[in-house]
C-alpha positions in Angstrom: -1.5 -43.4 28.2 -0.9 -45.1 25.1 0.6 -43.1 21.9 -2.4 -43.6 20.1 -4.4 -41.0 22.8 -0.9 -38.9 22.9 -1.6 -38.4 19.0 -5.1 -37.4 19.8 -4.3 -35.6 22.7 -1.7 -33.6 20.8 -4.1 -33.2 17.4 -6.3 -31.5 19.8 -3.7 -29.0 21.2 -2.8 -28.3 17.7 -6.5 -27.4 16.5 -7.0 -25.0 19.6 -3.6 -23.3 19.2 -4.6 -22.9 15.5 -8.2 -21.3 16.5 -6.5 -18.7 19.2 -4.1 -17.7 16.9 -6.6 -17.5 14.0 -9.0 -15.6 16.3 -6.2 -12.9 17.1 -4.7 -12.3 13.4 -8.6 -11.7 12.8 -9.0 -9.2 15.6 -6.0 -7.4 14.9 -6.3 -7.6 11.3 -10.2 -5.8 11.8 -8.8 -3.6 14.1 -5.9 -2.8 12.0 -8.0 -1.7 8.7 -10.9 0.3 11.6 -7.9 2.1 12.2 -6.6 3.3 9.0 -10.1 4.6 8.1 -10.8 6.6 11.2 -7.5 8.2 11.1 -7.6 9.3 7.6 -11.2 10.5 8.2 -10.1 12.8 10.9 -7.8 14.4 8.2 -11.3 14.9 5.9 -9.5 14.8 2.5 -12.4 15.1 -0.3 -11.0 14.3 -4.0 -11.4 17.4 -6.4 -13.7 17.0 -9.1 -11.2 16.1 -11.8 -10.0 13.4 -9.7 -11.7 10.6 -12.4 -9.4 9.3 -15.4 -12.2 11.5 -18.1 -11.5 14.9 -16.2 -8.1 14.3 -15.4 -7.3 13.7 -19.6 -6.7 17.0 -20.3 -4.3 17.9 -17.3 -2.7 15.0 -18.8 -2.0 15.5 -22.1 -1.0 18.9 -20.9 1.5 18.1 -18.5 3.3 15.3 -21.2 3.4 18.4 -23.8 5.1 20.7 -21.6 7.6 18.0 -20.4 7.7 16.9 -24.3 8.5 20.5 -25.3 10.7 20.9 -21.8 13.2 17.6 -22.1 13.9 18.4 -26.1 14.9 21.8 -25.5 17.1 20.3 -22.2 18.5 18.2 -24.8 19.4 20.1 -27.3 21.3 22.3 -24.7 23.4 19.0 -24.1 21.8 18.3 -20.8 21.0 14.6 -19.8 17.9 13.6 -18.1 15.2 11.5 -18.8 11.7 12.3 -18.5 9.8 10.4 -15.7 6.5 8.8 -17.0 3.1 10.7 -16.2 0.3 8.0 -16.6 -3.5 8.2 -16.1 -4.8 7.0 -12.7 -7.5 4.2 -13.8 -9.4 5.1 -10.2 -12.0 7.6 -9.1 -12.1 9.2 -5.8 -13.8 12.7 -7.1 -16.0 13.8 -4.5 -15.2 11.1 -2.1 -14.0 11.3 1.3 -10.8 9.8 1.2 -11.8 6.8 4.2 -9.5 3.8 3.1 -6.5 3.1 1.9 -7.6 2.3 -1.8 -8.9 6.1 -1.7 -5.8 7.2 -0.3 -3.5 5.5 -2.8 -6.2 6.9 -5.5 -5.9 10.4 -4.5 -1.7 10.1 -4.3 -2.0 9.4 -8.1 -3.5 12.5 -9.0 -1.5 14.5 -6.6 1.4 13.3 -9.1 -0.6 14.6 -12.5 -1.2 17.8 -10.5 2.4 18.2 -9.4 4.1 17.2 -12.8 1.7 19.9 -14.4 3.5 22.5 -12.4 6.9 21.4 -12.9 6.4 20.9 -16.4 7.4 17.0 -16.0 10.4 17.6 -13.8 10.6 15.3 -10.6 12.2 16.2 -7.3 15.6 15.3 -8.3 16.0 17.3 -11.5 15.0 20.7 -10.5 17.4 23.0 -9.4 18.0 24.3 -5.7 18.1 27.5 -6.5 16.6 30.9 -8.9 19.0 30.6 -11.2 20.1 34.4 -12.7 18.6 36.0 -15.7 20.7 35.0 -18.8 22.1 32.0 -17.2 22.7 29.2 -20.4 20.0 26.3 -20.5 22.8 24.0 -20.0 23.2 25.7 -16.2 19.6 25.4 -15.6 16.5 22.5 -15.2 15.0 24.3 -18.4 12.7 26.3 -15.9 14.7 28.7 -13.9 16.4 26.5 -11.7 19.9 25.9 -10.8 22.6 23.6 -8.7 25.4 25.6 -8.9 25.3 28.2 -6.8 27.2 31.0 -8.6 24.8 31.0 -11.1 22.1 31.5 -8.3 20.1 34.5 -7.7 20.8 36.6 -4.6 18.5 37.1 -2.1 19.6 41.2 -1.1 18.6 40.8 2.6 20.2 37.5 3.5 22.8 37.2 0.3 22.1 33.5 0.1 20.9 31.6 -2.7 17.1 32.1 -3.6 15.9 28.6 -2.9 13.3 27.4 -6.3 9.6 27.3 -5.0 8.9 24.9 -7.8 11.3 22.0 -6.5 9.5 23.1 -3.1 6.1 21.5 -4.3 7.8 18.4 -4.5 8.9 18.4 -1.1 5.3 18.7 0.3 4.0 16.3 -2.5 6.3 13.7 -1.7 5.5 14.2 2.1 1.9 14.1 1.5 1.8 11.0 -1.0 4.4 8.7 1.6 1.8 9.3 4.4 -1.3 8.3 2.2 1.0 5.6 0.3 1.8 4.2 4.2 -2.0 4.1 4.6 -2.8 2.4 1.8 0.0 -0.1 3.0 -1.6 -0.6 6.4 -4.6 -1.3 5.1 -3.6 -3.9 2.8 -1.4 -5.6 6.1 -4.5 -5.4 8.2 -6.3 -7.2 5.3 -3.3 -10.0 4.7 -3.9 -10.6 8.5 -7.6 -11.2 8.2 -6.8 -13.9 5.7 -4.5 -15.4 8.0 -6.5 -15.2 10.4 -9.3 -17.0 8.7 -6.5 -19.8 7.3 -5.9 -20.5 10.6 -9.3 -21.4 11.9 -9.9 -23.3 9.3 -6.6 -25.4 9.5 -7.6 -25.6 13.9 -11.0 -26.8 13.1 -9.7 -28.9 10.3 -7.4 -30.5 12.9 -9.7 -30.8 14.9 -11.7 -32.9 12.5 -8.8 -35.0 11.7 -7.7 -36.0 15.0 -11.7 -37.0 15.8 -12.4 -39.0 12.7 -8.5 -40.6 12.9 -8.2 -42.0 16.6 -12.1 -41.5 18.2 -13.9 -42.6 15.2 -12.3 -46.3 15.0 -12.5 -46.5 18.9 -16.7 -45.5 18.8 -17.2 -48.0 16.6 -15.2 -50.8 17.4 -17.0 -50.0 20.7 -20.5 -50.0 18.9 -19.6 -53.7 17.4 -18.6 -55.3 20.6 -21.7 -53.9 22.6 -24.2 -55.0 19.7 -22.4 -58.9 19.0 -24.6 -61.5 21.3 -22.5 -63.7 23.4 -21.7 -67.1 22.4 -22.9 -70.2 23.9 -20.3 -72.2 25.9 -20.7 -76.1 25.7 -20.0 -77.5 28.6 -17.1 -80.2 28.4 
C-alpha cells in the first residue's frame, strides 16, 4: 500500500471515530438532561405565587430594611459582620412545576429572599448556636436572640443543654434544599455541554470524512476520467 492510501485509509478511521464518539456524547448528553427533568418531577415542586421579580419586590425591600436596621444596631454594639447581599431573582417560576434545571436554579433564588426575610439578613454562619438568655448584651448575641458562647445560652430544664436557635436551623434545611436543586441545575447544564460536543464531533467526523475524499480520491477519479477519455495516438511505423 502506498502512503498516499495509508493517509486516506487513516482519514477515514479518524472521521468514523469522530462520528461514534460524537453519537455517544449526544446520547448521553439527551439522556443526561431526560434525567434531571424526571427526577425533579417526581419531587413535584410548584413555585409560590410571589416567585416572579414584581411580587417578590416587597419581600425584598423588607428583608434589606430589617438587615439595614439589624447590622447598624450589631455595629453599634461593636460587633463585626458584614451584611450578605439580598438581590432580586430576574426569573419566574411562579406556578410552574419545577421540571429543569433553569426552574430549579430559579426557585433556589427565592428560597434565599424567603430565608433572609426570616433571619432578618443573617446567613448561616452569623447566627448563633444557641437561645441566648434574657438580658444577655447585644455584643453576646447575632442581634436576634442568638448566641456562641454557651454560658450565655439558655437552659433547656429537661436535658440542661444549650437551647439550640431554630432560626439558624432554617438555614440548615435551606442550604440542603438549594445544593440539591443547585446540583440539578448543574447536571443539566453538563448534559447540555455534552450535546454540543457531541454535535462538534460529528461534524469534525463527517468533515474528515470530506477531507480525506476530496484530498486523495478526488485527484485519483479524475486523473482516471482523463486517461479513459484521451484517444490513443497513432504509431508510425519505422
Amino acid at each position: 500500500m502506498t502512503k498516499r492510501t495509508l493517509f486516506e485509509l487513516g482519514g477515514y478511521a479518524a472521521a468514523v471515530i469522530l462520528v461514534g464518539f460524537g453519537i455517544a456524547a449526544l446520547v448521553m448528553g439527551i439522556n443526561g438532561r431526560s434525567t434531571v427533568g424526571s427526577s425533579l418531577e417526581q419531587e413535584q415542586i410548584t413555585g409560590t405565587p410571589d416567585m416572579t421579580p414584581s411580587a417578590i419586590a416587597g419581600e425584598v425591600t423588607a428583608a434589606k430594611a430589617a438587615q439595614t436596621k439589624l447590622f447598624a444596631t450589631l455595629q453599634q454594639a461593636g460587633v463585626k459582620l458584614s451584611p450578605s447581599p439580598i438581590e432580586t431573582p430576574g426569573c419566574s417560576v411562579a406556578g410552574r412545576l419545577v421540571s429543569s434545571g433553569d426552574r430549579a436554579r430559579c426557585f433556589a433564588e427565592y428560597m434565599r429572599i424567603h430565608t433572609f426575610s426570616a433571619t432578618s439578613g443573617l446567613t448561616y454562619s452569623q447566627m448563633g448556636r444557641y437561645v441566648a438568655k434574657p438580658g444577655t448584651a447585644v455584643k453576646d448575641t447575632d442581634g436576634l436572640g442568638g448566641t456562641n458562647d454557651p454560658k450565655a445560652a439558655a437552659v433547656d430544664p429537661k436535658t440542661t443543654q444549650p437551647v439550640s436557635n431554630g432560626r439558624r436551623d432554617i438555614w440548615v434545611t435551606y442550604t440542603a434544599l438549594t445544593t440539591a436543586l443547585n446540583a440539578s441545575y448543574m447536571a443539566s447544564q453538563l448534559a447540555l455541554f455534552a450535546v454540543v460536543v457531541g454535535i462538534a464531533l460529528l461534524l469534525a467526523g463527517i468533515g474528515f470524512a470530506i477531507l480525506a475524499f476530496v484530498t486523495f480520491r478526488v485527484p485519483a477519479l479524475v486523473a482516471k476520467t482523463k486517461d479513459a477519455s484521451t484517444p490513443p495516438r497513432n504509431v508510425q511505423p519505422a
